[in-house]
Residue, then its C-alpha position, 0 to 999 in steps of 0.5 A: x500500500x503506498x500512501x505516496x501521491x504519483x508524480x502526476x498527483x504532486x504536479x496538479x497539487x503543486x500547479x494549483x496551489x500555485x494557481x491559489x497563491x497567485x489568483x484566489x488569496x489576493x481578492x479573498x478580501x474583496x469576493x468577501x466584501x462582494x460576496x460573490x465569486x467572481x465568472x472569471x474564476x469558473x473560466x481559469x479554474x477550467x482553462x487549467x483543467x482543475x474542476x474535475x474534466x480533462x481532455x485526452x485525445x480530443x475527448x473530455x473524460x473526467x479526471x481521477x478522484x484522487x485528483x478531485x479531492x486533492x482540489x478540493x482539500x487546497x481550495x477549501x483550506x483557503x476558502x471552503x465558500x469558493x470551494x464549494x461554489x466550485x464543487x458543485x458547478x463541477x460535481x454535481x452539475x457537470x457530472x450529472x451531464x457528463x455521465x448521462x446526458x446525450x452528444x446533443x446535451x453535452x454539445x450545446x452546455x459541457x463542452x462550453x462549461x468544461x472550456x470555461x464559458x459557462x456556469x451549471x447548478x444542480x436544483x435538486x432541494x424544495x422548501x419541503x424536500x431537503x434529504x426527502x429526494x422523493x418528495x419534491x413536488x415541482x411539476x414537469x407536465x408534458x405539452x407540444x414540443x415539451x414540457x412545462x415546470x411550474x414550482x420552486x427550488x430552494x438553497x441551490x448553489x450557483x443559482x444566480x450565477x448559473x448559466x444551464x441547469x440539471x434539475x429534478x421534476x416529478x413526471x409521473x405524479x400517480x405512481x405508487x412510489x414516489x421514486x418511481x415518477x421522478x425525472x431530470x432535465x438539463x436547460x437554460x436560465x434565460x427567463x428564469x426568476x432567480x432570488x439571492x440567499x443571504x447567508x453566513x455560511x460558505x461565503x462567497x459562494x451564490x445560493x439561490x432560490x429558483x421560481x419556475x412558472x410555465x417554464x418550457x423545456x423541449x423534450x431534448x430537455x430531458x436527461x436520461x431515461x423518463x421516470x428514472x431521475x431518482x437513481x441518477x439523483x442518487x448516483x451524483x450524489x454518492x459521487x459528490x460525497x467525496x469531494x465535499x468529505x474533502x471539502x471538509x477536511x481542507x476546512x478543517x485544517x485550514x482552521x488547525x493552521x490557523x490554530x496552531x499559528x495563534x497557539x504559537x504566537x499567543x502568550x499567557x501566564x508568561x508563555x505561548x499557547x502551545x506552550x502549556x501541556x494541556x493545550x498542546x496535548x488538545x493539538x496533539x489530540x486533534x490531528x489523528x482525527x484529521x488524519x483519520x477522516x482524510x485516509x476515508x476520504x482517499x480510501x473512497x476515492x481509491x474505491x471509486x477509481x478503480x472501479x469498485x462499489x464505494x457507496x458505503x465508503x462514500x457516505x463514511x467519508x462524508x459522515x466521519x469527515x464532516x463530524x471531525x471537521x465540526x469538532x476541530x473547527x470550534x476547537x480552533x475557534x476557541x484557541x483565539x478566544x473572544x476575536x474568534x467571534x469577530x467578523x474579519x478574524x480569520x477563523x470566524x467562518x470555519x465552524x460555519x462553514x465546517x457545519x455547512x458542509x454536514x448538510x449537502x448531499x445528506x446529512x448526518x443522519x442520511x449518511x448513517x441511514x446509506x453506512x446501516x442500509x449497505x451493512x444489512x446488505x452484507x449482513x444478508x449475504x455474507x453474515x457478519x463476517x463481511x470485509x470490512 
């Protein structure tokens, strides 16, 4: 087992950290003060081929996981709300598109996004349907030439922003089961009333609230087979676990960074921070945690690279990594003391955003609901004795 990164692996880490000293810390300031991350920063991510797709010989294929954590934990370091913004323009929108939309779709609104020209949000959570993915109630009726939707979406990363989007329909509202009359659609903003979320969570990132009335979408709309939109949901899901486990690391030890460099520099009672056994044993204490939750993240990201089923390490990942990142992030908030709760102090916006990122694509809660259900799947075939 080698727990070395290849030397294609420490290029693209080294190429974007690079990119991220030179063209995200010096406007954190400003995208924060504006609170909006900045088109051209979708453009160059992608004219680097740092979101997640890479072209091998004149056809975009998705880049290893491996790779797309490493991206994720770097940015979110620095800033988990441009991370996140980033992370679900590429791997929710994207991947949705990438992997089951048709030649037309993929002409008309990837190849331009993956090139840098535009913008995707994944519409997915209701008012009244967050986890519940089945119980979303925008319509899709069926007319001449399409479909009209009529509802509303609500917490969508990218909202404003985005210049297409993939979202989730009810088609078939008389089936018996729910999972069973669920459709995707990929389509356009143009004429789309969109709202802007104020938050205190993931800033700069855009969360919006999207209304669609008569909304047209031609049947060329449609993603994927009729009526099958909950299993794709489901699979895009399973796979942006990962990335937001590793968004919450890089959350995470960005806060511990922070920490330790306060620890190091603060005196009381005549010495540094780190300097008194008990604090530095709570460092000590923390950082097996982070490693911890990083080794699942990349275990799932291995899984999922190689081709095996890795729904069960995708949610432990994202179940453990988020728990951890929660802990270590308050923890690094209490090192500074009272300025922790001061705005333009650094470490302000890690527990936030470290109890943000528990929320996307299933809580807690879901993520033990996913760890109990494929357990009891092993338990059924294999006993307990189940690799573990």
């Amino acid at each position: 087992m080698d727990f070395a990164w290849t030397e294609e692996q420490q290029a693209f880490k080294s190429s974007l950290q690079s990119f991220i000293e030179a063209e995200i810390k010096p406007h954190l300031t400003s995208w924060y003060r504006d609170d909006v991350i900045p088109r051209e920063l979708f453009a160059q991510m992608a004219e680097r081929q740092f979101l997640g797709y890479r072209e091998v010989d004149g056809r975009w294929v998705e880049a290893p996981t491996m790779n797309q954590t490493i991206a994720a934990e770097a940015l979110a370091e620095v800033s988990p709300g441009i991370a996140v913004g980033l992370l679900a323009h590429a791997g929710l929108g994207l991947y949705a598109l990438h992997r089951f939309g048709n030649e037309a779709q993929k002409e008309r609104y990837f190849l331009p996004a993956v090139r840098g020209e535009l913008i995707s949000a994944f519409a997915n959570t209701e008012p009244t349907a967050g986890s519940d993915v089945a119980n979303i109630s925008l319509q899709a009726r069926p007319v001449s030439g399409g479909y009209l939707l009529n509802g509303t979406k609500m917490f969508i990363t990218n909202g404003t922003l985005a210049d297409f989007l993939v979202v989730s329909a009810v088609t078939d509202p008389e089936v018996r089961s729910k999972h069973e009359g669920i459709s995707l659609f990929v389509l356009g903003t143009e004429g789309l009333k969109r709202r802007k979320i104020r938050k205190r969570v993931w800033t700069p990132s855009d969360l919006a609230t999207l209304f669609f009335e008569d909304h047209f979408v031609p049947e060329g709309g449609l993603l994927g087979e009729l009526n099958e939109g909950f299993k794709l949901i489901m699979r895009t899901f399973t796979s942006s676990r990962i990335g937001l486990a590793a968004l919450a690391i890089g959350t995470a030890l960005g806060a511990y960074r922070l920490a330790l460099a306060r620890a190091n520099s603060r005196e009381t009672f005549g010495k540094k921070l780190f300097d008194h056994q008990a604090k530095a044993f709570e460092f000590a204490a923390t950082l097996p945690r982070l490693e911890a939750a990083r080794l699942l993240v990349r275990k799932a990201a291995w899984l999922k690279d190689s081709g095996q089923d890795y729904t069960l390490a995708a949610s432990m990942a994202k179940f453990y990594a988020c728990e951890e990142a929660k802990a270590i992030c308050f923890f690094a908030a209490e090192v500074f003391g009272a300025s922790g709760i001061m705005e333009d102090n650094p470490i302000y916006k890690y527990p936030l955003d470290a109890w943000a990122s528990a929320l996307g694509e299933g809580t807690g809660d879901i993520q033990k609901l996913v760890i109990s259900r494929e357990v009891r799947k092993r338990l059924e075939t294999t006993g307990p004795q189940f690799e573990i």
